[in-house]
C-alpha positions as CSV (number, residue, x, y, z in Angstrom):
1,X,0.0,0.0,0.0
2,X,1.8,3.1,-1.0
3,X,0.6,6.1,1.8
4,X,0.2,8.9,-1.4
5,X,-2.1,6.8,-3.9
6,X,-3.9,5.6,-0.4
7,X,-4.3,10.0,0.4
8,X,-5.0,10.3,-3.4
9,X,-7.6,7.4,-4.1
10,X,-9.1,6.8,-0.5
11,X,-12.3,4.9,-2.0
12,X,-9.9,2.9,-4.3
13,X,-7.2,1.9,-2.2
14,X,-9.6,1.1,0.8
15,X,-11.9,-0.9,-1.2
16,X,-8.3,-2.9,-2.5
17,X,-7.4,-3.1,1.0
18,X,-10.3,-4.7,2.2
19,X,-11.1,-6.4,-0.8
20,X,-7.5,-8.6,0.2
21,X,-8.2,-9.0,3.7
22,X,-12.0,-10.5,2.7
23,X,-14.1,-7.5,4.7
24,X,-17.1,-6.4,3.6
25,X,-16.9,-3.1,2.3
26,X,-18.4,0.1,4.7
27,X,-18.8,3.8,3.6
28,X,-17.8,4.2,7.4
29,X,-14.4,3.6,6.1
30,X,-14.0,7.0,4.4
31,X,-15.8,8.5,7.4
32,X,-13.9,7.4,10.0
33,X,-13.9,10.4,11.5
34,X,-17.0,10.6,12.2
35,X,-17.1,7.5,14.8
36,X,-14.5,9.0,16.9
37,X,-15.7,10.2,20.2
38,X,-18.8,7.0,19.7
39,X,-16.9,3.6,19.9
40,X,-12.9,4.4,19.3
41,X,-11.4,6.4,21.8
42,X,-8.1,7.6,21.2
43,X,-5.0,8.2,23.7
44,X,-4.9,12.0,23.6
45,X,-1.2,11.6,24.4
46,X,-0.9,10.0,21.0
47,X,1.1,12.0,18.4
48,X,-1.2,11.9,15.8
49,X,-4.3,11.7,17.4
50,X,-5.2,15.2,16.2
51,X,-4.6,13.8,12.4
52,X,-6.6,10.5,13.0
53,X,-9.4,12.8,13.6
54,X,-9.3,14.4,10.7
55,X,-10.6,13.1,7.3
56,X,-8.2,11.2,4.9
57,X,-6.2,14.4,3.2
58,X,-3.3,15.1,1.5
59,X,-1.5,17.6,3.7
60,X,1.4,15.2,4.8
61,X,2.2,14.9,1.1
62,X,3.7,18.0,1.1
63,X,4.1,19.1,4.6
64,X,8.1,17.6,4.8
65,X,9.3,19.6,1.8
66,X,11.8,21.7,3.4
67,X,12.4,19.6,6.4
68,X,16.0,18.2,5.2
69,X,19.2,19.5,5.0
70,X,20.8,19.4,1.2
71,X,23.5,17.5,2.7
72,X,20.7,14.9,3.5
73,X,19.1,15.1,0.5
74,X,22.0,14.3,-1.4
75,X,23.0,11.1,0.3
76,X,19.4,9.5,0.2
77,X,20.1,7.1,-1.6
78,X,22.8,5.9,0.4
79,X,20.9,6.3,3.5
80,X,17.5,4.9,2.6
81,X,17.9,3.1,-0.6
82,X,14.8,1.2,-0.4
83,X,13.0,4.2,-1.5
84,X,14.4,4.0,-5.3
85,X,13.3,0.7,-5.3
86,X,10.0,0.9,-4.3
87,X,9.7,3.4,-6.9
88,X,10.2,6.8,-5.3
89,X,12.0,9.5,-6.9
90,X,14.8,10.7,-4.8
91,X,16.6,12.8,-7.3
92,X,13.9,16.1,-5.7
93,X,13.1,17.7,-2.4
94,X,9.8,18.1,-3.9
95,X,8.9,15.0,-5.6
96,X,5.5,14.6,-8.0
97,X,3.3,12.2,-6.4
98,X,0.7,12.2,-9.5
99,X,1.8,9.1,-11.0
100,X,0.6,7.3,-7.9
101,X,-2.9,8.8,-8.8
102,X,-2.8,7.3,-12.1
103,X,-5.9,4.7,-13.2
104,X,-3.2,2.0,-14.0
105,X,-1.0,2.8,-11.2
106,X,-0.5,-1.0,-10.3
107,X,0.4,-2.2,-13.7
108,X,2.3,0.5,-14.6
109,X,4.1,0.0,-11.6
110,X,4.2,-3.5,-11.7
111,X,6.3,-2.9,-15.6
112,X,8.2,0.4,-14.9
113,X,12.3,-0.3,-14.5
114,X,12.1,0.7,-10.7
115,X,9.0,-2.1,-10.8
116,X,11.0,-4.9,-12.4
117,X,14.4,-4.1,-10.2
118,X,12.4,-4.2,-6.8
119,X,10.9,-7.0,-7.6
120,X,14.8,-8.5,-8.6
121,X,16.0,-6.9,-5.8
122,X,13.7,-9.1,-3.2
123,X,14.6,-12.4,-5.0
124,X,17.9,-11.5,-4.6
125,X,17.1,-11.2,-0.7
126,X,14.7,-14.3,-0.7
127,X,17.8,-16.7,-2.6
């Protein structure tokens, strides 16, 4: 589950999501919100509590840029190379997240280079 086409797509990436762990699908799910408070209490003490109360939005997406040090930025790769590889472009301090919007994102995903070498890159782990 990538977190920006999840922010994106809610409906679509919920309904995947529950679709593969066999639960019946509930508007309640985009509303979550909404039952806070009524049955699921949260621990105020809780970092993000104030952002579990909020409806599913985009503001994270963006909300980093300008958080890291060029020096950091420069040796991402090196420091969390697993981000290439799962198909994030490292090579901005503002990256564009529309691709993850896309209608084909899984397939296109699925055959883009970074697609084929994460997917060589874990049965090189797995062997």
């Amino acid at each position: 589950v990538y977190y920006e086409r999840l922010v994106q797509r809610p409906a679509d990436e919920a309904r995947r999501i529950l679709h593969f762990l066999d639960v019946p699908w509930s508007d309640d799910v985009l509303n979550h919100q909404e039952k806070i408070g009524d049955k699921i209490h949260l621990n105020p003490q809780e970092f993000s509590t104030s952002q579990v109360k909020e409806k599913v939005n985009e503001k994270a997406l963006t909300s980093w840029y300008g958080c890291y040090s060029d020096d950091l930025l420069k040796k991402i790769d090196e420091l969390a190379p697993m981000l290439r590889k799962l198909g994030y472009d490292t090579s901005s301090d503002q990256p564009d997240y529309t691709e993850f919007a896309r209608d084909d994102f899984y397939e296109y995903a699925y055959e883009s280079d970074w697609g084929l070498s994460f997917r060589r890159s874990l049965s090189n782990e797995t062997s």
